[in-house]
C-alpha positions, 0 to 999 in steps of 0.5 A: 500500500502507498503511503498516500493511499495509507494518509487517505485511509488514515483520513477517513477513519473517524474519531468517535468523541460521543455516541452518534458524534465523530471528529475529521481531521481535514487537509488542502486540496488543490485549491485552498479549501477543504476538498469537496469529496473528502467531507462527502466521504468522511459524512459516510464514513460517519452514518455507516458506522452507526449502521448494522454491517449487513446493511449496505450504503445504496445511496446518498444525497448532499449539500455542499453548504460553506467552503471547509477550512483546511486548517481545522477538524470538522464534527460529523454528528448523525440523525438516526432518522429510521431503522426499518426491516429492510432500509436504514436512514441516517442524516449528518451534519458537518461543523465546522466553527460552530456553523453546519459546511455540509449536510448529507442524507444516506440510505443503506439496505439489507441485501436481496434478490431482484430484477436485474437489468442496466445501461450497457458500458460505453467503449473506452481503452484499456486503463493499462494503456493511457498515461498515469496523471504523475506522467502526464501533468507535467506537460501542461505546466504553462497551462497553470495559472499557478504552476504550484497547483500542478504540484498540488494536484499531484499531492491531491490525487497521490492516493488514486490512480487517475487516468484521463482516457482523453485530455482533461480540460486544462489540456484544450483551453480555447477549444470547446468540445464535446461535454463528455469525459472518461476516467479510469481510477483505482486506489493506489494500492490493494485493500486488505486484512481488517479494513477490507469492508464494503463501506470502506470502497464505497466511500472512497468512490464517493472521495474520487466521485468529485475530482472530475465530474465537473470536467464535462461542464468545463470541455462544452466552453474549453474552459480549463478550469479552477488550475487555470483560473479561467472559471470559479467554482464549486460544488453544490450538491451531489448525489449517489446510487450504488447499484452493485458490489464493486472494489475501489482498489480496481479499475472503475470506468467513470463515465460523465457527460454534462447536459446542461449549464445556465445561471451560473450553474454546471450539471454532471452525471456520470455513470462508474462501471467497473471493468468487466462491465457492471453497472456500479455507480450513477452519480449527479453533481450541479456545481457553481461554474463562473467565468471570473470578471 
């Protein structure tokens, strides 16, 4: 296991300070605020351990309501909204300072049989065969508004093994594209022994579920985005369904499309196949996305 991959679980795994009540510790993403994906996962990670373990997470719905502070922990506490035969709700709210930065709602089921049908996977290459981000960021460093965000990419993603099946959007700015991307990722290491559990491969998608869902917004206008500084953004709400088992520390195709984007706002959905072609994940995201006066 990678060392970054070791900070990342080391970063999920919760302090309990009182029953239903958890502390985070936090950290700086690319930008200067506490990265969106993290308090999402770390809220999840939260419900699922007030939860029965035969209960599997199948969804979760959020709010990004304020901008993290990197510099400080955050306080995850959990509504034991229902306990039912089949279906166990819970709702968590992230503090920060004495103000709520998160809000997030999740459903887990107990396992059962059912029909069983879904959308077929898209083409896309061998993840073997494209370009790891370490290999390939270097070549866009003029790209940068900041050439130390490059660096802080790099750190942000050291966990995950990310790679673009076409350029990301940094790669073509100027050049409006088609508003569809694809990503490979897996953990930057096995899972095993103890920690080897459903919940913990559903939060990290849920981690990775941000880095790049707003990308496809960004490729419609040829923006690059918040490394270039020709966009301001953030996110604003996000929502998963977690259709069938499937294992983070393995290849995942991200799949993501934006339909549309108006009033300041960009929408992502995507869909996260894993890689012999089950229908893992279906993800929505609307996120701000301004052009800076």
């Amino acid at each position: 296991m990678s060392q970054a991959l070791q900070g990342l679980l080391d970063l999920l795994d919760l302090e309990q300070i009182e029953q239903d009540i958890f502390r985070g510790q936090s950290r700086f993403a690319v930008v200067p605020r506490v990265f969106g994906g993290q308090v999402a996962a770390q809220a999840l990670v939260a419900a699922g351990r007030t939860v029965p373990g035969d209960r599997l997470a199948h969804s979760l719905h959020a709010y990004f309501l304020r901008a993290g502070d990197a510099g400080a922990p955050i306080v995850y506490t959990v509504d034991r909204i229902r306990d039912g035969r089949s279906f166990t709700t819970r709702r968590v709210v992230a503090v920060q300072h004495g103000q709520p930065i998160f809000h997030l709602s999740a459903s887990f089921q107990t396992y059962e049989e059912g029909m069983e049908h879904q959308a077929d996977m898209p083409p896309a290459p061998d993840p073997e065969t494209l370009e790891t981000t370490a290999e390939m960021l270097p070549r866009y460093l003029a790209a940068y508004g900041d050439e130390g965000v490059a660096q802080r990419m790099l750190e942000a993603r050291a966990a995950v093994d990310l790679r673009y099946v076409d350029a990301p959007p940094f790669a073509t700015v100027g050049q409006p594209r088609e508003p569809r991307s694809q990503v490979w990722f897996r953990t930057n290491g096995k899972l095993d022994g103890a920690i080897d559990e459903p919940l913990l491969h559903v939060c990290l998608a849920t981690y990775v579920s941000d880095m790049t869902l707003l990308d496809s917004v960004l490729l419609a206008h040829g923006r690059g985005g918040w490394v270039t500084g020709d966009v301001v953004g953030a996110s604003l709400d996000h929502a998963m369904w977690f259709h069938r088992p499937f294992r983070a520390d393995e290849w995942l195709l991200y799949d993501q499309e934006s339909p549309s984007a108006s009033g300041g706002r960009g929408l992502g959905q995507a869909r996260i196949y894993t890689q012999d072609g089950r229908l893992a994940i279906t993800v929505i995201q609307e996120g701000v996305v301004r052009i800076p006066r």
